[in-house]
N, C-alpha and C positions, 0 to 999 in steps of 0.2 A: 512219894511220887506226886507231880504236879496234876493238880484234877484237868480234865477236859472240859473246861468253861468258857463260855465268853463272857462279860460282862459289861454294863454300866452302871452307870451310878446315878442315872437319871431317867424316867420313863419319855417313850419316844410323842416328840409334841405331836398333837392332832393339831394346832394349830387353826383357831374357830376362830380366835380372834383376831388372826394376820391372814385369814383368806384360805383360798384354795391351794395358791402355789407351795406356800408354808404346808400344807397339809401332804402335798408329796412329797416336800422336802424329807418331812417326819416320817413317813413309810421309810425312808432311807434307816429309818434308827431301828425302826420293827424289828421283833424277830419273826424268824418265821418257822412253822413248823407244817408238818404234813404226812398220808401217809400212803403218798402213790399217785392217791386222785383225789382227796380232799387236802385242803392245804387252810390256812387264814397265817394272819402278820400281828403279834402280840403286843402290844402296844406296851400295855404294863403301867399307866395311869394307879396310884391307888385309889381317888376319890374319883375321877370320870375315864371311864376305861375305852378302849374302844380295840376288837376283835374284826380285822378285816377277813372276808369269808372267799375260799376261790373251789370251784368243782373243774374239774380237766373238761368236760366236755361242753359247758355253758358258752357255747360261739352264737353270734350272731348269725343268722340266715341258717340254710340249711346247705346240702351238696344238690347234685344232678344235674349241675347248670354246665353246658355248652360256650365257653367265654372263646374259645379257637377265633382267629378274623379269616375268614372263608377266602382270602385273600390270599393267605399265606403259602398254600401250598403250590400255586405257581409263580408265587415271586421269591422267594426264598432262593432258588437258586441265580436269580438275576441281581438280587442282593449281592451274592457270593460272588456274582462277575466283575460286576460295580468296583468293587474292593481289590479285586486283584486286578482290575483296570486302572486301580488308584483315585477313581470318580469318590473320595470319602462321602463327600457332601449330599451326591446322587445317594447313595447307600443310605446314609442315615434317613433321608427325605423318605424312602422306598420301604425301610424297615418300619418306621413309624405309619406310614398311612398302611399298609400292607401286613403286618406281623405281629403289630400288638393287640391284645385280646380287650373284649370286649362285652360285660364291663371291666376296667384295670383291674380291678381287686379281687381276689378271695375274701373268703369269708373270715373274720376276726373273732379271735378270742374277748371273751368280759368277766367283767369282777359278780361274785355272790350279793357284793354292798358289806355293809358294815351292821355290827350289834353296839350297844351301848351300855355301859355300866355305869351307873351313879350310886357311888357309896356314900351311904352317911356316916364319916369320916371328920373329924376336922384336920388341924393340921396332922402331917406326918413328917416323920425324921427317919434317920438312919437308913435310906432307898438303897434296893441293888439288886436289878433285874439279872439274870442269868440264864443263858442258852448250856446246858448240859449234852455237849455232844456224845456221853456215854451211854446216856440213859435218854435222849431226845424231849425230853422236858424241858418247858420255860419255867422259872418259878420268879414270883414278884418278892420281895421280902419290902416290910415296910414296920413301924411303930405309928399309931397311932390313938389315942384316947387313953393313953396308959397301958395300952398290950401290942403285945407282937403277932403280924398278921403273915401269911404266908398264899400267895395263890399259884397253882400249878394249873399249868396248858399242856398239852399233848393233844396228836392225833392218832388214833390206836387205830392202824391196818387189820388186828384180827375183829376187830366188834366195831369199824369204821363207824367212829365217834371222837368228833372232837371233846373234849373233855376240859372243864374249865372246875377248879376245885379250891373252894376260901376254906383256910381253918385259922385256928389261934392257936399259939401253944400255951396260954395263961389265961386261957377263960374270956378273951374276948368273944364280944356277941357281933354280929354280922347283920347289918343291912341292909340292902339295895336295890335298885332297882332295874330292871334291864327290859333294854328297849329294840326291840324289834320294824321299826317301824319307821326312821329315819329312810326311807327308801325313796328309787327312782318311783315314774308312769310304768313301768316292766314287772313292778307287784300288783296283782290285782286281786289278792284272795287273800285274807287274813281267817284263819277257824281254827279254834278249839279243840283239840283232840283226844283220846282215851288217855293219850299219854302227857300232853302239853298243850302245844302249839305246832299249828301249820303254816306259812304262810309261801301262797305259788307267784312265782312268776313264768312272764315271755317273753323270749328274747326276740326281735325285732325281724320283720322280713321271714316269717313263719319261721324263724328259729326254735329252739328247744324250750319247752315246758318244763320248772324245774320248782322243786319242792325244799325248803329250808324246815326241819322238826326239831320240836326242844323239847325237852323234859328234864324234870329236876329231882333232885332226895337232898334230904336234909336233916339234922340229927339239930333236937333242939328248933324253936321256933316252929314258921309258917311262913310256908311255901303257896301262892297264889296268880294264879295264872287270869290275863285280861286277853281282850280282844288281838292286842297289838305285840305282847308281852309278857313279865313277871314283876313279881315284887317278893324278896324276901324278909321276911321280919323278925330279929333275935336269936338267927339262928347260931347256934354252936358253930355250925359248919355245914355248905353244901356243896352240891357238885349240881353243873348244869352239862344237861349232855346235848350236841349239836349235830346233824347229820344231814347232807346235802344228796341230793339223785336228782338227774335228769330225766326224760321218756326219750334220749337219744338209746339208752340202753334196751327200749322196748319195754320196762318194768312196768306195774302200777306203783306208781312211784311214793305214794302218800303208805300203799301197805308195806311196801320196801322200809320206806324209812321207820315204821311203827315197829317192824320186827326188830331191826336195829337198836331204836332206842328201849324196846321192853328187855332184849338180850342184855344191855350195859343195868339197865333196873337192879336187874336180878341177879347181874353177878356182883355189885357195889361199886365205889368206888378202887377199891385196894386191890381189885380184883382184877378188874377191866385194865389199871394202873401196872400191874403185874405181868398182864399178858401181852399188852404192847412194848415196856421194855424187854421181854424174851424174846420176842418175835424181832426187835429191832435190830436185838446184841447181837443175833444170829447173822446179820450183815456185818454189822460193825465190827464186831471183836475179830474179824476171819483176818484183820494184820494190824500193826501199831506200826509207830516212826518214835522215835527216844533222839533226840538232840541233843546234845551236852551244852549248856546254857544257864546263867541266872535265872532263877524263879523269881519274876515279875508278878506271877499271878493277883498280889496287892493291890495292882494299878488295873483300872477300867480299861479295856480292849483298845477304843479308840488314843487313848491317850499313849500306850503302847504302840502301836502304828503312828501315831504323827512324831513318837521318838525313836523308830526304829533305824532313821538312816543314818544319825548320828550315835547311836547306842544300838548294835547286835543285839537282836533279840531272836535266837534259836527257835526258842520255846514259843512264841508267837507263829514263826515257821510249822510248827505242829497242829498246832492250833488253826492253822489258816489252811493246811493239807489237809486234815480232821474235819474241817468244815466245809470241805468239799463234797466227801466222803457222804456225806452229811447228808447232804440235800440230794444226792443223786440216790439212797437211798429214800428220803422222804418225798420224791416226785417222780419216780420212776421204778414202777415192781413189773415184775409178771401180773400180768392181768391187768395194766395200766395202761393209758396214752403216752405217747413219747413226752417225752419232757420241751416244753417249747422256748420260746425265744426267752421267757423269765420262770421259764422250771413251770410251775403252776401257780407262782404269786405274782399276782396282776392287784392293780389297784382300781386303776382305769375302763369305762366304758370303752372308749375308744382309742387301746395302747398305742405306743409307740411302734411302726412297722406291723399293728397288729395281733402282735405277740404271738406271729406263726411259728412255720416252721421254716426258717430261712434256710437253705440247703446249698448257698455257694461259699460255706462255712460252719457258720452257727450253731447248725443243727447236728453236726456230725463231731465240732468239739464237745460238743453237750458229752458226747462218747468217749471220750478218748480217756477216759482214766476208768473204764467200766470193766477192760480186763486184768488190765496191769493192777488194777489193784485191788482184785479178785472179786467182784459184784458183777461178774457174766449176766446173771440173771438180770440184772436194772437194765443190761444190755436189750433184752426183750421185744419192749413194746416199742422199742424203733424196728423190728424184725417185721413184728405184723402189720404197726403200719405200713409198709412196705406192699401187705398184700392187698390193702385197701388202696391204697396208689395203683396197684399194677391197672386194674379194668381201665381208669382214667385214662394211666399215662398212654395205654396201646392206643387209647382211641384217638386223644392228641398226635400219635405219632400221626396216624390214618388222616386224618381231618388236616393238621396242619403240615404237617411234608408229605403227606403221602406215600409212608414206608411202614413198613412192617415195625415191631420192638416195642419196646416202654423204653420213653424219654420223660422227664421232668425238667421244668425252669429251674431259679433261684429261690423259689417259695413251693411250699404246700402248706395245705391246712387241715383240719381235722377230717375233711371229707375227702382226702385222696385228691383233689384240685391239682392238675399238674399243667396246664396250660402256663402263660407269662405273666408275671406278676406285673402289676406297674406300671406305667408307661417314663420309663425312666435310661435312657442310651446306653447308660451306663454298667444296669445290670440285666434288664428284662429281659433279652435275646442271648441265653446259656443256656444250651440243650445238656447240661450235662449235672442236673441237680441228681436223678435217679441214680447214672452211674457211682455218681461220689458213694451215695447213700449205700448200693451195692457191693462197696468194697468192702464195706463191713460185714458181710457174711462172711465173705473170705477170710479175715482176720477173728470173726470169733470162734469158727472152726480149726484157724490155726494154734487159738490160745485154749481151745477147748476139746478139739481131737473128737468133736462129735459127729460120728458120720449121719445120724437120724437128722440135725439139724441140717446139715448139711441138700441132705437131700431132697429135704423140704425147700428148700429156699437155691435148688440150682435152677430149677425153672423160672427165677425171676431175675436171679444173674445171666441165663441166657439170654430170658428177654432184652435187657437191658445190653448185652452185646449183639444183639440181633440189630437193633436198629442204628448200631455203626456201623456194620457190615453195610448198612445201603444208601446212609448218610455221610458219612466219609468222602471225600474225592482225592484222585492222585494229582498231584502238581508238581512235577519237577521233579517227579521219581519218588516225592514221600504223600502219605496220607494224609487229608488234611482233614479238620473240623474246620466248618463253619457258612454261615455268622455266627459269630459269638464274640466274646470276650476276656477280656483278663482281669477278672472280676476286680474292685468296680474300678480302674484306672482310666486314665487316657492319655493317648502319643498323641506326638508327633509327625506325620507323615512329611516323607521329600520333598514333596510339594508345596509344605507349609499347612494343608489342614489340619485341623486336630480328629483324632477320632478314637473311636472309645471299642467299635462294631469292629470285627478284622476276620481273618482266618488265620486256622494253626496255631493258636497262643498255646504256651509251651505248657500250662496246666493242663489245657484238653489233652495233650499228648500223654502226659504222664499220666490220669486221672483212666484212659483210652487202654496202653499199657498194661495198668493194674487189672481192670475188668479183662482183661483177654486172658491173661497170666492166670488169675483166679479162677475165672470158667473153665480152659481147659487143666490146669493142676485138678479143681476139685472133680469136674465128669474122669477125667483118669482113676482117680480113688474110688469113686462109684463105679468104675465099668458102664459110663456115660457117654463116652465119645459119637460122636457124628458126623454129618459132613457139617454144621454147624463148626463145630470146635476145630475142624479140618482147614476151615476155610479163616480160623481165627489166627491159625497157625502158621498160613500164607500170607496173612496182612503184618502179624507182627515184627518182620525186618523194616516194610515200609513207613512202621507208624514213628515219628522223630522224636530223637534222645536230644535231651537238652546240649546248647548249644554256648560257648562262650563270647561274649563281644569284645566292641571295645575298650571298653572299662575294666576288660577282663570278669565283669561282671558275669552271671547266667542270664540270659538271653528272656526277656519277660513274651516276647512275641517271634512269629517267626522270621520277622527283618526286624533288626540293629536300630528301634525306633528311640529318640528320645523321649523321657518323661515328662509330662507338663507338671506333675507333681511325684518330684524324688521320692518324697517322705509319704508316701500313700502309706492307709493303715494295712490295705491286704497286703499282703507277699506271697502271690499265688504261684507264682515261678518255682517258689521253693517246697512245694507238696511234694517233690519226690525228696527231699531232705527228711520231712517231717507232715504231715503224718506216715508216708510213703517210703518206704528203704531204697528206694533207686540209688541213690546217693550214699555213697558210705565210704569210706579210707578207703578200704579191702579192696573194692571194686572199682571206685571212679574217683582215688586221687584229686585230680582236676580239676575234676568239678566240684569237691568239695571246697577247693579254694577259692574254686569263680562262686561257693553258694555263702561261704564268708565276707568278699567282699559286697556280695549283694548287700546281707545282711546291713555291714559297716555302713554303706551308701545312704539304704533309707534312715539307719538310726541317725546318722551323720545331718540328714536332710529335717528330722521333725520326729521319724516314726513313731510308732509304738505308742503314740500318744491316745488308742484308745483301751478299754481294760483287757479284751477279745484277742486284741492287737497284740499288747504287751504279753499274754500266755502264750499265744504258740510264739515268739518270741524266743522264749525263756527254754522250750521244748526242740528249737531251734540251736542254740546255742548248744542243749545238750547232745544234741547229735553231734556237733561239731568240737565237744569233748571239754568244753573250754568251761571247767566249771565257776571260775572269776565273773564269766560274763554271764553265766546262766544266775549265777546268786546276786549280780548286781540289779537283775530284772526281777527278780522274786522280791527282790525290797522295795522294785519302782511301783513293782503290783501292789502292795500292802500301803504302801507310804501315799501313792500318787491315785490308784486307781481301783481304791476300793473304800466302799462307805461305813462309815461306823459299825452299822451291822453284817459286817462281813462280806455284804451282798456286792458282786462286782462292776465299779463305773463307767460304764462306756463313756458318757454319759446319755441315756439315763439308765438306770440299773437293766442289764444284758446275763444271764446264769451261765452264759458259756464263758465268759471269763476266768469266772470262780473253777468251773471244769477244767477249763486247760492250763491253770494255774497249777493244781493240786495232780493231772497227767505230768505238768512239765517237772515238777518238783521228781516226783517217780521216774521221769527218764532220769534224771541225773544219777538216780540212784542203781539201778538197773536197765539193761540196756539187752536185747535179744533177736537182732534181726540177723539173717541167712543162717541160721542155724549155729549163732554162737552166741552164748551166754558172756555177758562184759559185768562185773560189778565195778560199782560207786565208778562210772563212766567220767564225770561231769561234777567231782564232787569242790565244792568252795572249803578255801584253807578256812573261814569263819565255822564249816561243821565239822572239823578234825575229829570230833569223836561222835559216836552214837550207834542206835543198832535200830533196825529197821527187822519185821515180821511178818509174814504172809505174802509180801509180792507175788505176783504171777509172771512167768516166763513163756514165752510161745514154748509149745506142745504139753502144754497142762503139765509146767513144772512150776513150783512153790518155792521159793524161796526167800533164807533168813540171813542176816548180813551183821555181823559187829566189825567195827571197827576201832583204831586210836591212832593218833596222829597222820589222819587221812590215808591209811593204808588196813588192807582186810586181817582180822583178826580171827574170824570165826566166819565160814561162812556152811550153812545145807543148803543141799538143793535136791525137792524131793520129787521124780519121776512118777505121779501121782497115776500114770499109766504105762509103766517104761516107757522104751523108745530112747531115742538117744542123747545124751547129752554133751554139748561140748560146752567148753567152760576157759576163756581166753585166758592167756597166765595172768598170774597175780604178783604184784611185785613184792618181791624180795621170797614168796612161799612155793611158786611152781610155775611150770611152764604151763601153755593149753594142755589141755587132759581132755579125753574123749571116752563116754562109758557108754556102754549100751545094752539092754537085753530084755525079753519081751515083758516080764513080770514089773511091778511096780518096786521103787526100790529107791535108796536116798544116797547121795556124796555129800560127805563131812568134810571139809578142809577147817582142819585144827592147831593154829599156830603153823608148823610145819611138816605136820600130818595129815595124810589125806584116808579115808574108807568110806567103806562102799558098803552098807546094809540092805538086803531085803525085806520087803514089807509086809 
């Protein structure tokens, strides 16, 4: 069996001598590791190393700021006139002086900074860094001075301690020196501690107070701690241990981390080492993917991707689904921050976009492979922040329209910030960042059948239909949203304007739809209902189902506008395709056809051409069954839009790609929307054989899948709570079969045998 590795064959440049830009280029080669809320980027230098350091909650500034423009809540609807007067130009004028918040921005994500390593080393040979997606270890391997040296990285989630670990296995001695101390103005305290070192920073604009601790053991030699620093000298072998806290947490942060580092002391290294890959595997191992493919594993990672489009490489596909897997574990647990716009690895003081949490996309593909491929729980800490949102969003609803509900823009950030991001036409004016966000309870109660969750989180699904109830307007017998947007594009209007601001674009509808569907389905399962969910009841005939043009295309707005740009990277018209089941054969035919030709159109125009872009892409196709085109976007993603170290290119590195890459790979394989089970949906004649383990299915069903020569060989599917199962036929072994009954219980389809056991 092929290991789950990544590799290269060279450590990733710092690049000190080509400047700064060269320095981010070489993050691209990093690995990365993490384990929820601490994370760093491993460089793997043997003689000058460098360990980039990141904590989830180190943002600039703090929350409690008021950005609403007090403006807004009586021009918002004259906005909305404007626009259906056709005045574009008026509108945009009236949105911008009137609607955007003040000051533009949220608050932004930042980096820990960097550690240093200088080994006294001379040359070395035989290099070969490795990312172990099994076990979540980086390990450096190298030769130098006549022995062979080995150093392993990990972040241990049970005793949250990065972990940096040099040995020899022929008696080489070890020693280096590492430096603390390369840092911004934002450190201001360097001290000595029981255990090592301490050194504090602040992050700017009364931001967070945050503490970096080290301490070390060593077997053989001396271990020596300076003001700035360490210094190792002849040792055998040591381990440095590393551990970051905030006082956003409330903690005393300096005895926080002391406990930390004395816990890892005292258990060793093989210990600490031990307990983080069991804690890890306990994610990971809950499914596998098996592609039938040449083992490449020989050849360095990248060099594999730049020969992928011309030589199939299967086994790269696993590898690249596995490393999804990966990081959504390593940046996202229970008891963790949502994972942001690059998971938890930032380089940057001042990222790209911030490295929030973008939410008229971004942030919600961050999700989309969290049930389906059984890691529910990483699903989490997007739930609570949710709750952190809610105070904000009601009061922007109140302040800026003057309606009851929780609404959110296109951004939030660690503080619940839900006002508009930006001062940018294109995307700042989207009331509908919360709802996206809330359709995910819906869905993980679906995948998960927990009514306790559930019922925690319907009072923020209602909120969030609450304030359509009174934001909405009727026009022409349907319901409309807006201002807003169709995120981030812009038409055409009759007139010849361009405009970007509209009402009724066909994602608010669909996005509108879901949250009504969801509130009242789940208040009926609760014994919920209200005049709330009553009145959600009466709107939803008027709220509009997408619409066909002229192009026969799906309709991106509620008039027949042309595109100033065909090839836009979003495709937000198509969210009832994907991530949304509005669309399906079964039900809407039609519109499946007019949601293929969209597709064709942008790809035909440029599309796809960013990494984010190209996954739901790929999750697109597989709805539409077509698995030729879903596997020819999983090579564009590997080959065109992704970096060496796996991490995905927008450009510059974006971790929702990587997510929706490794969901779309899984739609292809599995497919379970309206209550029927589909296998291998979307499968490409290049993976004619393999088997696949652990998949999750809506209503907490489990399922395991072999295949040969692209048709099912073997398939369970285990009702891990009864309830019922339907399961569409399979060709050439059954028709649909439907089983149902209250206890928990499995179907085996075997060759051309089907049963049914209790569990």
């Amino acid at each position: 069996m092929m290991s789950k590795k990544i590799w290269l064959g060279y450590p990733a440049p710092t690049g000190e001598e080509k400047g700064n830009e060269w320095y981010g280029e070489g993050w691209n080669y990093a690995y990365p590791i993490g384990n929820g809320s601490i994370g760093a980027m491993v460089y793997g230098d043997p003689v000058h190393d460098t360990l980039q350091m990141n904590e989830e909650t180190i943002w600039y500034g703090n929350g409690g700021r008021n950005r609403v423009n007090p403006k807004a809540a009586s021009a918002y609807k004259k906005v909305r006139q404007l626009l259906i007067d056709g005045d574009i130009a008026e509108a945009i004028k009236m949105e911008e002086e009137c609607m955007y918040a003040h000051p533009e921005s949220e608050r932004h994500y930042d980096t820990a900074e960097n550690v240093r390593f200088d080994f006294k080393h001379g040359e070395y040979t035989d290099y070969r860094r490795t990312l172990d997606l099994e076990s979540a270890v980086c390990s450096v391997e190298y030769k130098a001075d006549g022995h062979s040296y080995t150093r392993e990285f990990f972040v241990s989630a049970p005793d949250n301690v990065i972990a940096v670990h040099q040995s020899s296995s022929d008696g080489g001695k070890t020693s280096c020196k590492i430096d603390f101390s390369r840092r911004s103005d934002r450190t201001f305290k360097y001290e000595l501690s029981e255990n090592g070192l301490h050194v504090y920073a602040k992050e700017p604009e009364d931001g967070c107070t945050y503490c970096i601790a080290a301490a070390a053991e060593n077997e053989g030699g001396v271990v020596i701690f300076s003001e700035k620093g360490l210094e190792v000298f002849d040792a055998d072998s040591f381990t440095l241990y590393i551990t970051i806290r905030t006082d956003y947490h409330s903690d005393d942060i300096s005895e926080w981390c002391d406990e930390r580092l004395s816990g890892a002391c005292e258990l060793g290294y093989e210990a600490v080492k031990s307990r983080h890959i069991a804690d890890y595997r306990s994610y990971f191992d809950r499914m596998s993917l098996s592609l039938d493919g040449n083992d490449l594993d020989s050849l360095p990672t990248d060099k594999r991707m730049a020969a992928c489009v011309d030589s199939p490489d299967n086994k790269l596909i696993e590898l690249y689904f596995d490393f999804g897997r990966y990081l959504l574990i390593s940046c996202s647990r229970p008891g963790s921050k949502p994972a942001n716009l690059q998971g938890i690895w930032n380089k940057d003081m001042y990222p790209a976009w911030g490295s929030k949490y973008t939410i008229n996309i971004n942030t919600e593909m961050n999700y989309w492979p969290a049930e389906v491929c059984n890691l529910s729980e990483c699903h989490m800490p997007l739930f609570e922040h949710l709750k952190i949102m809610l105070p904000y969003g009601e009061k922007v609803a109140k302040d800026m329209y003057g309606l009851d509900g929780f609404v959110a823009h296109h951004n939030t950030d660690l503080f619940g910030d839900c006002a508009p991001q930006d001062w940018c036409i294109t995307a700042t004016i989207w009331p509908m960042g919360a709802a996206w966000l809330c359709t995910h309870i819906w869905t993980h109660y679906l995948y998960t059948r927990d009514k306790g969750f559930l019922r925690e989180y319907l009072g923020i699904l209602k909120q969030a239909c609450l304030f359509f109830t009174e934001y909405m307007f009727e026009y022409n017998g349907k319901l409309l949203t807006g201002p807003s947007i169709s995120p981030e594009n812009t038409y055409v209007h009759p007139s010849g304007q361009r405009g970007q601001i509209c009402v009724g674009p066909t994602m608010d509808s669909m996005i509108v739809r879901d949250i009504f569907t969801g509130c009242i389905a789940a208040s009926k399962i609760l014994g919920e209902e209200d005049e709330l969910t009553e009145k959600l009841a009466s709107m939803l005939p008027k709220v509009p189902t997408p619409t066909i043009g002229k192009y026969g295309q799906l309709m991106e707005w509620s008039e027949d506008y042309e595109e100033v740009e065909p090839g836009h990277r979003h495709i937000s018209h198509l969210y009832g395709l994907y991530p949304s089941d509005q669309l399906t054969y079964e039900k809407t035919p039609e519109l499946m056809e007019a949601a293929k030709v969209t597709l064709n159109r942008r790809l035909s125009a440029g599309g796809g051409h960013t990494g984010w872009s190209r996954a739901w892409i790929i999750n697109m196709w597989a709805r539409l069954r077509d698995g030729e085109k879903a596997g020819e976007n999983v090579t564009a993603l590997l080959s065109k839009s992704t970096y060496p170290n796996f991490f995905d290119k927008h450009p510059p590195f974006q971790i929702d790609g990587n997510f929706g890459g490794t969901a779309g790979i899984a739609e292809m394989l599995l497919q379970s929307q309206h209550g029927t089970i589909v296998l291998l949906p979307a499968l490409p004649r290049a993976w004619s054989k393999g088997s696949v383990r652990g998949l999750k299915a809506i209503g907490d069903i489990t399922v395991d899948i072999d295949w040969e020569n692209g048709r099912v060989t073997y398939a369970k599917l285990t009702a891990n709570q009864g309830g019922r199962v339907t399961l569409a036929a399979i060709d050439g072994i059954t028709d649909e079969m439907v089983f149902e009954q209250e206890s928990p219980y499995s179907v085996t389809v075997n060759g051309g045998s089907v049963s049914v056991a209790n569990l």
